[in-house]
VMD Tcl script that draws the C-alpha trace (Angstrom):
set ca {
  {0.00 0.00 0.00}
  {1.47 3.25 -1.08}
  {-1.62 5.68 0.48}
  {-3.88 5.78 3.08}
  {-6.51 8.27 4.41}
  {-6.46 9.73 7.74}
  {-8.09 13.29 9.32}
  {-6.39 16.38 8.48}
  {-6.90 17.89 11.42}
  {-8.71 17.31 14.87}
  {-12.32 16.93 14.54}
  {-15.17 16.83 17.02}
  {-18.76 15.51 17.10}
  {-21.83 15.04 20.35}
  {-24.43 13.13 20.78}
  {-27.12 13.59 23.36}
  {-29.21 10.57 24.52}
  {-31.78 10.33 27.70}
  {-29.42 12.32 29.45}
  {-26.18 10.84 28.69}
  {-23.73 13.10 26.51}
  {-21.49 11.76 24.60}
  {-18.63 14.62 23.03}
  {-16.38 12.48 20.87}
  {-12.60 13.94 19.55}
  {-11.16 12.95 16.47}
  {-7.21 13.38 16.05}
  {-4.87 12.52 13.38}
  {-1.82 10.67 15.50}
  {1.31 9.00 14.87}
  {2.75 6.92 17.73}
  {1.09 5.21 20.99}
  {2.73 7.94 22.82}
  {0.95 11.01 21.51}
  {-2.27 8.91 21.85}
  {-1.26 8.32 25.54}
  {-0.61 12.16 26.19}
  {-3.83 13.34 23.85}
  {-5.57 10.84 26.46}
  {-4.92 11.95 29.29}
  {-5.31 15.71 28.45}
  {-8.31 15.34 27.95}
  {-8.84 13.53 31.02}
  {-7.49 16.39 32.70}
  {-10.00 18.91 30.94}
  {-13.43 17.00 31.05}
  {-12.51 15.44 34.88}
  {-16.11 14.83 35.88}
  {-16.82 12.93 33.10}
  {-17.63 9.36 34.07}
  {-16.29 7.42 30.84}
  {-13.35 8.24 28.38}
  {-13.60 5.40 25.62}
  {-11.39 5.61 22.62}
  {-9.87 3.66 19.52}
  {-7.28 3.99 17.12}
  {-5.29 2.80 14.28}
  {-2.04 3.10 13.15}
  {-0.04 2.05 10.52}
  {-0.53 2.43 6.46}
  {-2.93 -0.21 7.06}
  {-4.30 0.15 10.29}
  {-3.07 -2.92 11.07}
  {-1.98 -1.61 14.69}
  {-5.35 -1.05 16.60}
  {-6.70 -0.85 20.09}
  {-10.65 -0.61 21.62}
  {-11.29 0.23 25.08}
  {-14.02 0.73 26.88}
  {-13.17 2.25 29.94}
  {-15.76 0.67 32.14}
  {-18.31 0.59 29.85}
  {-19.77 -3.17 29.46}
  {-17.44 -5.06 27.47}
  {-17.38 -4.46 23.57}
  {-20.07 -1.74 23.82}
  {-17.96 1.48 23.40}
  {-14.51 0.91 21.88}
  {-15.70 -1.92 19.35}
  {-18.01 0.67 18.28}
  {-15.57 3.93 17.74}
  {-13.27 1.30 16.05}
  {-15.71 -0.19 13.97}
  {-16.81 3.82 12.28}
  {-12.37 4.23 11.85}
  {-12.95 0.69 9.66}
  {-15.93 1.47 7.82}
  {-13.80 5.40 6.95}
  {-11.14 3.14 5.89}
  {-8.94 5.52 8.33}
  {-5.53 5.15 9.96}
  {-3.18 6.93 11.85}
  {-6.28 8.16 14.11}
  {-7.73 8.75 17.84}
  {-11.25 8.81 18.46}
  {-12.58 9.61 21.97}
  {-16.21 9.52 23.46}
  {-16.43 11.31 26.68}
  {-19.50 10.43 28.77}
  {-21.12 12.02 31.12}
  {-23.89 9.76 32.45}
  {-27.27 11.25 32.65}
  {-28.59 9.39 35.62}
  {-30.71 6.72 32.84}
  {-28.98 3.54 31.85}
  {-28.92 2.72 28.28}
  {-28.50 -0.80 28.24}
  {-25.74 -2.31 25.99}
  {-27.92 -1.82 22.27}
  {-28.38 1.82 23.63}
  {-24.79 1.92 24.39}
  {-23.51 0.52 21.20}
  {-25.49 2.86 18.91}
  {-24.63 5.97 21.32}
  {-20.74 5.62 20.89}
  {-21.57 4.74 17.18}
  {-23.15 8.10 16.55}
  {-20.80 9.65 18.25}
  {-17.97 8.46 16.71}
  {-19.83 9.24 13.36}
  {-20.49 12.74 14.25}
  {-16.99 13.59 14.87}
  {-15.82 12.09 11.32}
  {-18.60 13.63 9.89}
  {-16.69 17.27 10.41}
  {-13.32 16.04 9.74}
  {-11.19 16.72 6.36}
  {-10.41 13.48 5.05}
  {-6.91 13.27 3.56}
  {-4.66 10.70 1.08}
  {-1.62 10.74 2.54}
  {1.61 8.84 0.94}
  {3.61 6.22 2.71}
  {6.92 7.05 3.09}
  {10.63 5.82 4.35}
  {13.29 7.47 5.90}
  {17.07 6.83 5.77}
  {20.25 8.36 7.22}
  {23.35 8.52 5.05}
  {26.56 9.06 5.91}
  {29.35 10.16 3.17}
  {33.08 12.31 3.65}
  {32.51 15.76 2.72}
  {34.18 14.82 -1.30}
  {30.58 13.21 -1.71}
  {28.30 16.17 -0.81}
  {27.72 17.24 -4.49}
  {26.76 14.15 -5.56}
  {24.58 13.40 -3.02}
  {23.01 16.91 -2.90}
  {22.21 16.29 -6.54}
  {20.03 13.27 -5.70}
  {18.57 15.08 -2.82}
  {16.97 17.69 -5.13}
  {15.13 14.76 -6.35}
  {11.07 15.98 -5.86}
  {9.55 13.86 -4.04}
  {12.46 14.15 -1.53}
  {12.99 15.95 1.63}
  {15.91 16.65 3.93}
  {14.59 16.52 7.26}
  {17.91 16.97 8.86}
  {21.61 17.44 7.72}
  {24.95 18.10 9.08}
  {28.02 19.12 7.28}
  {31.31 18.41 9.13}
  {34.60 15.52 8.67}
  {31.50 12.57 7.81}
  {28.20 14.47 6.81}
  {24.84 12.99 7.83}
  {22.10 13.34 6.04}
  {18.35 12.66 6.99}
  {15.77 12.04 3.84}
  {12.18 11.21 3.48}
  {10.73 9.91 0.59}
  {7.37 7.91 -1.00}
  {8.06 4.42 0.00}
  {7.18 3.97 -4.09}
  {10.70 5.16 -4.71}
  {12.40 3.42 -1.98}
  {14.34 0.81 -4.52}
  {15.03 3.52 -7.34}
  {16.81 5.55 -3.88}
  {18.55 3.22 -2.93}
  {19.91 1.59 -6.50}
  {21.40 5.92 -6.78}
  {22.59 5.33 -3.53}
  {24.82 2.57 -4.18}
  {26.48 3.87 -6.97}
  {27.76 6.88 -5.15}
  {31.06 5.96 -3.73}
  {31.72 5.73 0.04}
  {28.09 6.39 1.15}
  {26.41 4.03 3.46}
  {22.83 4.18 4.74}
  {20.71 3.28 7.67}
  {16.87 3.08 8.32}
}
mol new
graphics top color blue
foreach p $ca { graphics top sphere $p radius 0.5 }
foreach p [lrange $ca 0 end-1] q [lrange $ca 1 end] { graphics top cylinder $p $q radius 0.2 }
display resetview
């Protein structure tokens, strides 16, 4: 897979139902760390909320994922919010559903189609983006190598997320993961230059 879609930018959605609300937070995310800290910020801001249920994917093709349900009964809240980033055919994403229980329980059915439509709001407002996958690698080469390998870095496509100049340069490039082979075939023909992922 050389795309996928994820959010462009947070999103957020609420659903009201004898009661209960239900805001739910979309995020576009990259590691299980951010996730962790996006978590528990907004633990910190809604505190007297009773339930903070969430899923998300990761990876070009989602294939890292995680539903919890925070208390709710089991597979009533996070299966839910995961099933709506499936059906989107989204990845690298958070989706939260704050509750705040209204005092009426909603029984599990009730449950399952609350965090649904919750979790469908908040998509509902969010830009959906193609994003490309890419690859990173670090070269290193003596300073008599810089022009040639500043020639292949102009490639477009390519970006230099991070370079220093000195005895052995190092240089830091991103690319579409499309292009990895053709990279690294140019690569090898420059003398002296080795490479790391």
């Amino acid at each position: 897979m050389s795309q996928y879609q994820t959010i462009a930018a947070p999103s957020a959605g609420v659903y009201k139902e004898k009661g209960s609300k239900f805001l739910a937070f979309a995020f576009p995310v990259n590691s299980e760390a951010e996730i962790k800290e996006i978590i528990g910020s907004l633990k910190k801001e809604y505190f007297d909320a009773r339930h903070y249920c969430y899923a998300y994917r990761l990876g070009p093709t989602g294939s890292v994922y995680r539903a919890n349900d925070d208390g709710e009964p089991n597979h009533s809240a996070g299966d839910p919010i995961l099933g709506q980033l499936k059906s989107s055919n989204l990845t690298y994403i958070l989706l939260v559903v704050v509750r705040y229980f209204g005092g009426i329980k909603l029984g599990v059915s009730g449950l399952i189609q609350a965090y649904k439509t919750a979790a469908q709001d908040a998509l509902a407002t969010a830009t959906i983006i193609q994003k490309k996958e890419l690859s990173q690698l670090t070269l290193y080469f003596s300073y008599e190598q810089l022009n040639e390998v500043m020639s292949l870095a102009k490639e477009p496509d390519l970006v230099i997320l991070k370079q220093e100049f000195e005895q052995e340069c190092t240089l830091v490039i991103q690319f579409p993961k499309t292009a990895e082979v053709i990279i690294r075939a140019r690569l090898s023909k420059i003398k002296d230059v080795r490479f790391a992922e």
